[in-house]
C-alpha positions as a Markdown table, in Angstrom:
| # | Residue | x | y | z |
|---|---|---|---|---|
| 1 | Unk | 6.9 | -13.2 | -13.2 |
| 2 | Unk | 7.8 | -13.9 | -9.5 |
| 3 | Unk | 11.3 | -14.1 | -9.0 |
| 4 | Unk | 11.4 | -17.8 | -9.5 |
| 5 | Unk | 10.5 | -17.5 | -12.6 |
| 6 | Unk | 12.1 | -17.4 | -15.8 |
| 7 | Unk | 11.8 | -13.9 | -17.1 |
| 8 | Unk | 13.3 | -13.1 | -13.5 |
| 9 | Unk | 16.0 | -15.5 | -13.5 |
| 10 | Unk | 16.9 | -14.8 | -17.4 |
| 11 | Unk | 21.2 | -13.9 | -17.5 |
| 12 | Unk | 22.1 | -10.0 | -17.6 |
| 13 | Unk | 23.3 | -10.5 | -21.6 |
| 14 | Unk | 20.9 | -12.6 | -23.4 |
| 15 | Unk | 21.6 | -13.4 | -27.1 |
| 16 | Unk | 18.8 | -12.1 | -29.5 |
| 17 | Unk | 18.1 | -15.5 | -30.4 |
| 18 | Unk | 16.5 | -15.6 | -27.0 |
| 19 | Unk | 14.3 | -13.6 | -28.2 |
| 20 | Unk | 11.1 | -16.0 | -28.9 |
| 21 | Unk | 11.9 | -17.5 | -25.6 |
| 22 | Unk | 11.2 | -14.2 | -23.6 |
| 23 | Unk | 7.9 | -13.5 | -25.5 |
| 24 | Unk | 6.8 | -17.1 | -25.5 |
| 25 | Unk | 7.8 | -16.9 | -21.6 |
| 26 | Unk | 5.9 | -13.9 | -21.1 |
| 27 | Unk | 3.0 | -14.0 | -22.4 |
| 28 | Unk | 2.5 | -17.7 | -20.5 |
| 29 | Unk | 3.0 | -15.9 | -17.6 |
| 30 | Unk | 1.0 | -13.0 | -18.1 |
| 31 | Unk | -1.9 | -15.2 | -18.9 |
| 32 | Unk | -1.3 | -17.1 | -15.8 |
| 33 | Unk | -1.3 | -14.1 | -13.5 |
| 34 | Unk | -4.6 | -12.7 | -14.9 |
| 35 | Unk | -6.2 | -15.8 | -14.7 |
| 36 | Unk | -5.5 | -15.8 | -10.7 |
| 37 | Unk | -6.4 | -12.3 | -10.5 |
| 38 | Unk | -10.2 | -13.4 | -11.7 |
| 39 | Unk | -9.9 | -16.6 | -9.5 |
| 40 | Unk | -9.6 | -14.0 | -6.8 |
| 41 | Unk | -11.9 | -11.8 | -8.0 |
| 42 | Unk | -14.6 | -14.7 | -7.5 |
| 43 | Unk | -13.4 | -15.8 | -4.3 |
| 44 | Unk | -14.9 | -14.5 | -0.9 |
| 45 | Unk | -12.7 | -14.3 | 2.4 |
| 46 | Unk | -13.9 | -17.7 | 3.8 |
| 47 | Unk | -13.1 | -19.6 | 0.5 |
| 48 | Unk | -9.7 | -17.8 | 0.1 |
| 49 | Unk | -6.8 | -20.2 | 1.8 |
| 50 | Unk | -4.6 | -17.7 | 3.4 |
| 51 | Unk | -1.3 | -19.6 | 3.1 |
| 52 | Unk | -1.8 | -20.0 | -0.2 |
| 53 | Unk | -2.9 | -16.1 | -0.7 |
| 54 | Unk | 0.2 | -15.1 | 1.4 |
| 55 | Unk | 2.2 | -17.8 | -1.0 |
| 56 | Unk | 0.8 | -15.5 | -3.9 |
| 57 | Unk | 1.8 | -12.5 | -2.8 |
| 58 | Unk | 5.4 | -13.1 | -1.8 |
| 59 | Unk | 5.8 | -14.4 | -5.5 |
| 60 | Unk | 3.9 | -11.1 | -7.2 |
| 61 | Unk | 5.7 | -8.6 | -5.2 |
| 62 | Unk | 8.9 | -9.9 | -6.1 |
| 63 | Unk | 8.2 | -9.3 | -9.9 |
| 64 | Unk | 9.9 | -6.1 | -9.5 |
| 65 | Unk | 13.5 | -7.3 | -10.1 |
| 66 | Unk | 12.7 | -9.4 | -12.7 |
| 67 | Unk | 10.6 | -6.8 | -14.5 |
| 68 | Unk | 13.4 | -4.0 | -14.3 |
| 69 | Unk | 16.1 | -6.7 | -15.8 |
| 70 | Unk | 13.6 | -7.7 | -18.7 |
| 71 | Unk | 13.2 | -3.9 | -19.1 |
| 72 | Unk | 17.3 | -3.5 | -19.8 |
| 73 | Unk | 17.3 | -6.8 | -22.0 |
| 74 | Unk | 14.6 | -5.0 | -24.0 |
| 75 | Unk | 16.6 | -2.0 | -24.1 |
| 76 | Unk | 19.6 | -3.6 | -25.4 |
| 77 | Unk | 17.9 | -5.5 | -28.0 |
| 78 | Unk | 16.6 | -2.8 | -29.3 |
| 79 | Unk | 19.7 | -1.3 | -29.8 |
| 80 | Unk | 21.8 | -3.9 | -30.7 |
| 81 | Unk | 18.9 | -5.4 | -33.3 |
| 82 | Unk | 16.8 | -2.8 | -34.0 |
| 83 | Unk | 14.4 | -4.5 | -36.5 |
| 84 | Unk | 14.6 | -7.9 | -34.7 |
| 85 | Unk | 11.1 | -9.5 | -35.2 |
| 86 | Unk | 9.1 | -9.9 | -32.0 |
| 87 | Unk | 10.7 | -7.0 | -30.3 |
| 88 | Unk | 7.6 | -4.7 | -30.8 |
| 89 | Unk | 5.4 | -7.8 | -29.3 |
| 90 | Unk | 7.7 | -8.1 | -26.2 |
| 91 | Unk | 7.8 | -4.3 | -25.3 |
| 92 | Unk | 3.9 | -4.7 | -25.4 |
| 93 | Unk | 3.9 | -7.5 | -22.7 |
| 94 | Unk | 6.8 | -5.6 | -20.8 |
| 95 | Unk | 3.9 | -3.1 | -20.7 |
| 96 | Unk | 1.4 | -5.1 | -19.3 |
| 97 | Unk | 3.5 | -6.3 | -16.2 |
| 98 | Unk | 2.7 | -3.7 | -13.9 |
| 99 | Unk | -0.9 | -3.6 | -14.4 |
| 100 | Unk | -1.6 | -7.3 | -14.1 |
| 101 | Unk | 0.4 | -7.5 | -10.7 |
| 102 | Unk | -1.5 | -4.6 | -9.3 |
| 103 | Unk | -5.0 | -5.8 | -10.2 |
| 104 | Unk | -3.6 | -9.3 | -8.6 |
| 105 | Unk | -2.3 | -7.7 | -5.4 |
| 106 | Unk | -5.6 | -5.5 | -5.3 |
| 107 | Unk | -7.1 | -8.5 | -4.9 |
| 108 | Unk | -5.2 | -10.2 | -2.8 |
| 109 | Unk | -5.7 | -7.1 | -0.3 |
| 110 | Unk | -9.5 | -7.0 | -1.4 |
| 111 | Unk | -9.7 | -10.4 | 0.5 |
| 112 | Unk | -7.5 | -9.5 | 3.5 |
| 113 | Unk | -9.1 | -6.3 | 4.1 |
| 114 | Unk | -12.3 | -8.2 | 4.5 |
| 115 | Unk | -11.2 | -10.3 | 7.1 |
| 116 | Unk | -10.8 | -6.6 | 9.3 |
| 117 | Unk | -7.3 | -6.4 | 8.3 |
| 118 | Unk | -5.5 | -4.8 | 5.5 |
| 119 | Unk | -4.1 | -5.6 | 2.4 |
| 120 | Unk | -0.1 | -6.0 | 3.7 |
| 121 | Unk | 0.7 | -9.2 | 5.5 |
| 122 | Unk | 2.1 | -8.4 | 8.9 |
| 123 | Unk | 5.0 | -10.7 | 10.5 |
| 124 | Unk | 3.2 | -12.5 | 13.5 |
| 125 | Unk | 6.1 | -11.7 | 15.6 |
| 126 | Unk | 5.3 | -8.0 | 15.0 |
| 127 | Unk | 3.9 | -6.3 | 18.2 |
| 128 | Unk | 0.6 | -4.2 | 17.4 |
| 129 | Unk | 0.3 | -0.2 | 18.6 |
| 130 | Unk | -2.1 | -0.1 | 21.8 |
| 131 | Unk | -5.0 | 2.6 | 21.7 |
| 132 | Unk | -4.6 | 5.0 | 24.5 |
| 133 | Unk | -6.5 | 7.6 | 23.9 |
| 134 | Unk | -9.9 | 8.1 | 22.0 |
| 135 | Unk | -11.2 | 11.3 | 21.9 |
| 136 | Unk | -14.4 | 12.5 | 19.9 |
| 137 | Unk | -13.9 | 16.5 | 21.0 |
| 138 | Unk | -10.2 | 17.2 | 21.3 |
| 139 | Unk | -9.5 | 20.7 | 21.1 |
| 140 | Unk | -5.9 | 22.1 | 20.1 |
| 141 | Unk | -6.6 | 25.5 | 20.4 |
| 142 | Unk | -8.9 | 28.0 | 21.9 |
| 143 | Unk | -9.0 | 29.9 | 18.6 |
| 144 | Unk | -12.8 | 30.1 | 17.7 |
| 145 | Unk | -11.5 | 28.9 | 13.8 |
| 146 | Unk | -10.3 | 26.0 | 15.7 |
| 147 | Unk | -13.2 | 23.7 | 16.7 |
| 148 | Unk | -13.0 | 20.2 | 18.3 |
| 149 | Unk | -12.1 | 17.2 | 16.3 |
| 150 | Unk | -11.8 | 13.3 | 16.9 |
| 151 | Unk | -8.4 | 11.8 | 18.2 |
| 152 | Unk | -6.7 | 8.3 | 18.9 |
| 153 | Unk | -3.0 | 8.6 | 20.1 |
| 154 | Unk | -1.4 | 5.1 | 19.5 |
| 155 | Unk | 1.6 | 3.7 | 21.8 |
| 156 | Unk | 3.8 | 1.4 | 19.6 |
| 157 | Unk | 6.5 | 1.6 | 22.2 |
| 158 | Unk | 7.2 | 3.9 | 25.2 |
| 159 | Unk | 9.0 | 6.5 | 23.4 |
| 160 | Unk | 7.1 | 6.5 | 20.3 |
| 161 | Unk | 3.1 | 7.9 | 19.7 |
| 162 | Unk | 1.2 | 7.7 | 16.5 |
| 163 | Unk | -1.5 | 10.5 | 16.9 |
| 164 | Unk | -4.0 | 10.7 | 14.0 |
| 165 | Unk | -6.5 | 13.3 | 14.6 |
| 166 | Unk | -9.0 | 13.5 | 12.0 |
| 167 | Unk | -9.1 | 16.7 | 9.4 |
| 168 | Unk | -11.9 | 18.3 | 9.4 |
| 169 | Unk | -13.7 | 19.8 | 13.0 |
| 170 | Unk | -18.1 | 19.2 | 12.9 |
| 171 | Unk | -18.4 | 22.9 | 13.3 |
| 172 | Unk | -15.4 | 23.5 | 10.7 |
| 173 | Unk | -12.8 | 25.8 | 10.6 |
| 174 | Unk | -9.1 | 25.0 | 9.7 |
| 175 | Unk | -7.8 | 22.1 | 8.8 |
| 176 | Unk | -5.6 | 20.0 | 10.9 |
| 177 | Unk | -3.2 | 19.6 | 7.9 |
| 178 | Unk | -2.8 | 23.1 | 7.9 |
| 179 | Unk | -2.5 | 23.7 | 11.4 |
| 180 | Unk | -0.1 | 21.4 | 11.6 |
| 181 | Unk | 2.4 | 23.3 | 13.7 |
| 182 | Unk | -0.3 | 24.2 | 16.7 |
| 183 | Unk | -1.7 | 20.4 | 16.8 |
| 184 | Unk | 1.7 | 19.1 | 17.0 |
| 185 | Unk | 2.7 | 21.4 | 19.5 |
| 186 | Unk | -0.3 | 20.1 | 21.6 |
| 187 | Unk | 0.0 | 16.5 | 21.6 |
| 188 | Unk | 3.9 | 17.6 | 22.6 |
| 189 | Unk | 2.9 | 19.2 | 25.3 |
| 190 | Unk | 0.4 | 16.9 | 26.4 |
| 191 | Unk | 2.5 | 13.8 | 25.9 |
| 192 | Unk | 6.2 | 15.5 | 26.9 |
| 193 | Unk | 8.2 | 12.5 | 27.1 |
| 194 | Unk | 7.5 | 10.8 | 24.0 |
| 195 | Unk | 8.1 | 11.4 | 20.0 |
| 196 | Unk | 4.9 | 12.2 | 18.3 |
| 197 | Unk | 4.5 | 11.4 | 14.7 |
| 198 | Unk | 0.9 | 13.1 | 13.2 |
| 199 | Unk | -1.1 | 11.8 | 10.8 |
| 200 | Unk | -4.2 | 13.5 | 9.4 |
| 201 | Unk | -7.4 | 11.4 | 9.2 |
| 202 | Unk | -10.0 | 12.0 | 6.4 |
| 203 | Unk | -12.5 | 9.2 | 6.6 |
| 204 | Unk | -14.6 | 8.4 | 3.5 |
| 205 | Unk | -17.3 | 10.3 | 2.9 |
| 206 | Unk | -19.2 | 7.5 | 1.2 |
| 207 | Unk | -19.7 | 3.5 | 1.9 |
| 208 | Unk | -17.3 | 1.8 | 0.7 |
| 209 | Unk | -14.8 | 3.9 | 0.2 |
| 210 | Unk | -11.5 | 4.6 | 1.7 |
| 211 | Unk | -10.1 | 6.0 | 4.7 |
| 212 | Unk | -7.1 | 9.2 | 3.7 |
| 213 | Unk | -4.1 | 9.7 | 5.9 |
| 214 | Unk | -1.3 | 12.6 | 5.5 |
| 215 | Unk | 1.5 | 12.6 | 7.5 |
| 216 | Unk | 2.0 | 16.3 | 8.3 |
| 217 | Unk | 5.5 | 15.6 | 10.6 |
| 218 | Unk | 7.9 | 15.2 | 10.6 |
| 219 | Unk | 9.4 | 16.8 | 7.3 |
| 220 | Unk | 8.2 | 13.2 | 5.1 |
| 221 | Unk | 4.8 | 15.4 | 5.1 |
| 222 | Unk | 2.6 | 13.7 | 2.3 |
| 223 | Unk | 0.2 | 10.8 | 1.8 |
| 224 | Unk | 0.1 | 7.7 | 3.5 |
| 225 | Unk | -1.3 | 4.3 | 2.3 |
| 226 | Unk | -4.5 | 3.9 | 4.7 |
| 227 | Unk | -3.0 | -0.3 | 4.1 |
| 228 | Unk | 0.6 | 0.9 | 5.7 |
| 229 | Unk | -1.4 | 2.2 | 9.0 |
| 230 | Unk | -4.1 | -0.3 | 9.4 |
| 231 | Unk | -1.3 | -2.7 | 9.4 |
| 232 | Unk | 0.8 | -0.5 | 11.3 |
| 233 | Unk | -1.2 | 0.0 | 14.3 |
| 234 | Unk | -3.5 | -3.5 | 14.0 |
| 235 | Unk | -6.5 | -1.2 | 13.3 |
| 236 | Unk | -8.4 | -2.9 | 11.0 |
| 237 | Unk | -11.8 | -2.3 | 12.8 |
| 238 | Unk | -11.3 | 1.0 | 13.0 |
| 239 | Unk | -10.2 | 2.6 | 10.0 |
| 240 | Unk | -11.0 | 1.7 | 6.0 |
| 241 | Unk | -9.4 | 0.9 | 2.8 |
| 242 | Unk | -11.0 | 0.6 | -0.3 |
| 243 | Unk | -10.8 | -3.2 | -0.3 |
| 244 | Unk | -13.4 | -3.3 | 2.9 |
| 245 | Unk | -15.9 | -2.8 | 0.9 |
């Protein structure tokens, strides 16, 4: 499935008689993949070899390519040999391809995360953001909606902050997603010669679960994978993805 492999490697025009090879090749490799996902599954951090774990995830997240191009064999097989036996069979494991690599890639982050760092493997030669501010009662506004909320402000360079300031206020009032304009404004003002990007911090309400981020600026408002900014900023030990628990 990894882009050494055959289903990956397979030429754009494959004869139908290639067929049995596909699904034979497969399904071997399907099999394969969930049985390292339950190897993983049973592993903790300390018995988990990270070179081979990083080894691992190179290969699964290169299934991608390989999965699209077994996607447009499939396709043309279909329409060039409609009633071709086996076809049914390898549009079910075509099926299956995503699923599998996410539950081994879960994992894979499960046993990362546990070490105090997230699921995405970070170059080494990749600077981390420094902390430099931590505020538990940062106010943006005087308005009496707008009480005072947590924020860290992250330098990952000297023109460029990461603020997250976390959503809700103790005492409640609006959201800082939806005053996005005013908090942004603030941190602008307080930090005049640097770019600010925003992100909204919802910590999990329960143990064990996951930390939320939005980005609310600039115009790529939306979601944020809490793995993309614990890696990101190095903050492992301070914020939580599902796989921490």
């Amino acid at each position: 499935m990894g882009s050494e492999r055959a289903a990956g490697r397979e030429p754009s025009e494959l004869g139908i008689e290639m067929l049995p090879v596909a699904v034979a090749g497969l399904r071997a490799e399907l099999s394969e993949a969930r049985a390292l996902a339950r190897e993983l599954a049973g592993m903790t951090p300390a018995q988990a070899d990270s070179s081979w774990c990083d080894q691992l995830e190179d290969e699964y997240h290169d299934v991608g390519a390989g999965h699209r191009q077994m996607v447009r064999q499939l396709t043309r097989w279909r329409l060039d040999h409609p009633d071709a036996p086996g076809l049914d069979e390898l549009a079910d494991l075509v099926a299956e391809v995503e699923p599998v690599c996410h539950d081994l890639l879960r994992q894979l982050a499960r046993l990362r995360c546990a070490r105090g760092t997230s699921g995405t493997r970070v170059p080494q030669d990749r600077p981390r953001a420094t902390l430099i501010r931590d505020e538990p009662q940062w106010t943006f506004s005087d308005s009496r909606h707008c009480g005072p909320r947590a924020l860290h402000v992250w330098r990952e360079d000297d023109t460029h902050l990461v603020a997250v300031v976390v959503a809700e206020s103790p005492e409640g009032g609006v959201n800082t997603a939806d005053a996005g304009d005013a908090v942004a404004a603030r941190l602008r003002a307080e930090h005049p010669d640097c770019e600010i990007e925003l992100l909204v911090w919802t910590p999990s309400p329960v143990p064990g679960g996951g930390d939320r981020f939005e980005r609310v600026h600039p115009s790529a408002a939306g979601q944020v994978v809490a793995h993309d900014v614990i890696d990101r900023l190095g903050a492992g030990q301070r914020y939580r993805c599902r796989c921490q628990s």
